[in-house]
N, C-alpha and C positions, 0 to 999 in steps of 0.2 A: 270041761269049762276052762278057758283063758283065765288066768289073774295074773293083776299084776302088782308086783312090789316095788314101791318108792327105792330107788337106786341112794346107796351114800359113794362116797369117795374110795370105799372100798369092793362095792360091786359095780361101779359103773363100768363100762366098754373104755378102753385108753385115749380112743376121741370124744368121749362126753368129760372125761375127768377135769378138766379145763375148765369148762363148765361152770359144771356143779365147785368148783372152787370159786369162783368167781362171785356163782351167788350164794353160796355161804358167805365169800368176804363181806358182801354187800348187805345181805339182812341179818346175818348172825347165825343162818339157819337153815338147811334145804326143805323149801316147801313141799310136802307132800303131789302136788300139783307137776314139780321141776321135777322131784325124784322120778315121778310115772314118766314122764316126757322124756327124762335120759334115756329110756329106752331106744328112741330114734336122735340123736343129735344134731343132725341136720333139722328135727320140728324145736326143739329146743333155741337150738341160736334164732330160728325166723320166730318164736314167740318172744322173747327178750327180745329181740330187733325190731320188733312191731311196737313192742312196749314200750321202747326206747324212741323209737321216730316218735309216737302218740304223744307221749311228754315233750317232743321237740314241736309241737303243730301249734297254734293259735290258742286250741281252748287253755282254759284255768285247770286248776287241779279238780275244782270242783266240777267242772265240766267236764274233763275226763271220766271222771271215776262216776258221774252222772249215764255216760256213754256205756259204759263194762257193766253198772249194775244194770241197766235199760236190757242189754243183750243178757244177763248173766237171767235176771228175772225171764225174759220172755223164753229161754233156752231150758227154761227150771234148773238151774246147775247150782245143786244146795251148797255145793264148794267155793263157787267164785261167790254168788252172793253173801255168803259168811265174811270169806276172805275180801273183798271189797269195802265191804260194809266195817270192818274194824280197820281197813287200808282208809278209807273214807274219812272214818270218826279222827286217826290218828294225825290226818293233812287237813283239820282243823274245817275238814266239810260239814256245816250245820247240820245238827242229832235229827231236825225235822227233816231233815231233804233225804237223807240216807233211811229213815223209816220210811217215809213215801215210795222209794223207791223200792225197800221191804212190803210192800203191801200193795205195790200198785195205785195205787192214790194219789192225787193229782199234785205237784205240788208249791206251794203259794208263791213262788216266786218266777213269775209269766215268762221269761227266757227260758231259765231253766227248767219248765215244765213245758214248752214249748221244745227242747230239745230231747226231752225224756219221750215226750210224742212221735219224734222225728225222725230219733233213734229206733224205737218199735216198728214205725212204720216201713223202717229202712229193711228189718228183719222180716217183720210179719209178709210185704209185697216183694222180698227177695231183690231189692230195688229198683221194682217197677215201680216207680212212685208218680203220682198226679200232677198236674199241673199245681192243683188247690196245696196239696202236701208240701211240694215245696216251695209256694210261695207261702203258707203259713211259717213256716222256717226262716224264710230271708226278712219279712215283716217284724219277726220278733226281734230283730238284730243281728242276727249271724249275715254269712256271703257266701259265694258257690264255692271257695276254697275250703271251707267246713263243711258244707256237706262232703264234698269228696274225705275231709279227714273226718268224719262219721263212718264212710269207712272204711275206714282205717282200721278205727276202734272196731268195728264189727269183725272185721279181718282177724282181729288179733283174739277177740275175745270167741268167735268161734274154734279159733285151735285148744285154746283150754276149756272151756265145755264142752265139747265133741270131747275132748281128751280124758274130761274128769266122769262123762257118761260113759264113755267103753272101760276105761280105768279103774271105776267103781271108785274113785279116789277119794280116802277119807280126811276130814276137813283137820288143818293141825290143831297143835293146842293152843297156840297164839293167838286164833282168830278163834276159839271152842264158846267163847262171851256171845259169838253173834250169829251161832249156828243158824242154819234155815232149811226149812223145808217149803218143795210147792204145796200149797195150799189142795186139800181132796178135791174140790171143784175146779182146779187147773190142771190136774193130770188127768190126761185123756184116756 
């Protein structure tokens, strides 16, 4: 069996090293998530570059991290929805919006649950999407430059859960408050 080990400063490859200092600088800490990823360096810069454009696009913060937990839940990736979910709570995203998004539930605020719809649908028809799909989208307020940064966010949050399922990556202790699991009647 493959395993793998979260890389630090002192086992990484000479071209990830960079890196992984960069995001230490920046959270304090190498995520569990970046340590598996330095194993490829080239998937690591295009995930921070994803994550980086994402935060440069139109949505809110809250809109973002609405998009990661949308993919992160319909992906089951017990890692990102943890780590979201306390990235979430910490950029002052309302405790209701980020537990709907924990439990799939719908939630009360019709943009942003109109976006949580949007984003699944984007994932679930690999996006094929309907005419109805995305005019229910532009109705709610968004425009065709969000959908395309929808995604984005899909683009980006498919590399870290694809990465945290083969990786088996376990969630750090920073984010350990808002562990998750898929629910037994979501995993197939």
């Amino acid at each position: 069996m493959t395993t793998f080990t979260p890389h630090t400063l002192e086992t990484v490859a000479p071209e990830g090293r960079e890196i992984l200092q960069q995001v230490e600088q920046n959270y304090g800490f190498i995520p569990n998530l970046i340590g598996n990823m330095a194993e490829a360096p080239a998937t690591t810069r295009a995930y921070l570059e994803l994550g980086r454009l994402l935060g440069e696009s139109s949505f809110s913060e809250a809109e973002q991290q609405v998009i990661m937990l949308a993919v992160s839940r319909y992906n089951e990736c017990g890692y990102c929805v943890g780590a979201h979910s306390a990235i979430a709570l910490m950029n002052k995203v309302p405790a209701d919006v980020v537990e709907s998004m924990r439990t799939d539930n719908p939630i009360e605020d019709p943009k942003l649950e109109a976006l949580r719809l949007f984003t699944t649908r984007v994932v679930d028809q690999r996006g094929w999407l309907s005419n109805s799909d995305r005019d229910a989208f532009l109705n709610a307020g968004y425009n065709k430059q969000q959908i395309l940064e929808v995604v984005l966010g899909v683009a980006m949050k498919t590399i870290s859960n694809y990465t945290n399922h083969i990786a088996g990556t376990e969630l750090d202790d920073a984010f350990s408050a808002h562990a998750w699991r898929a629910p037994a009647s979501d995993v197939a």
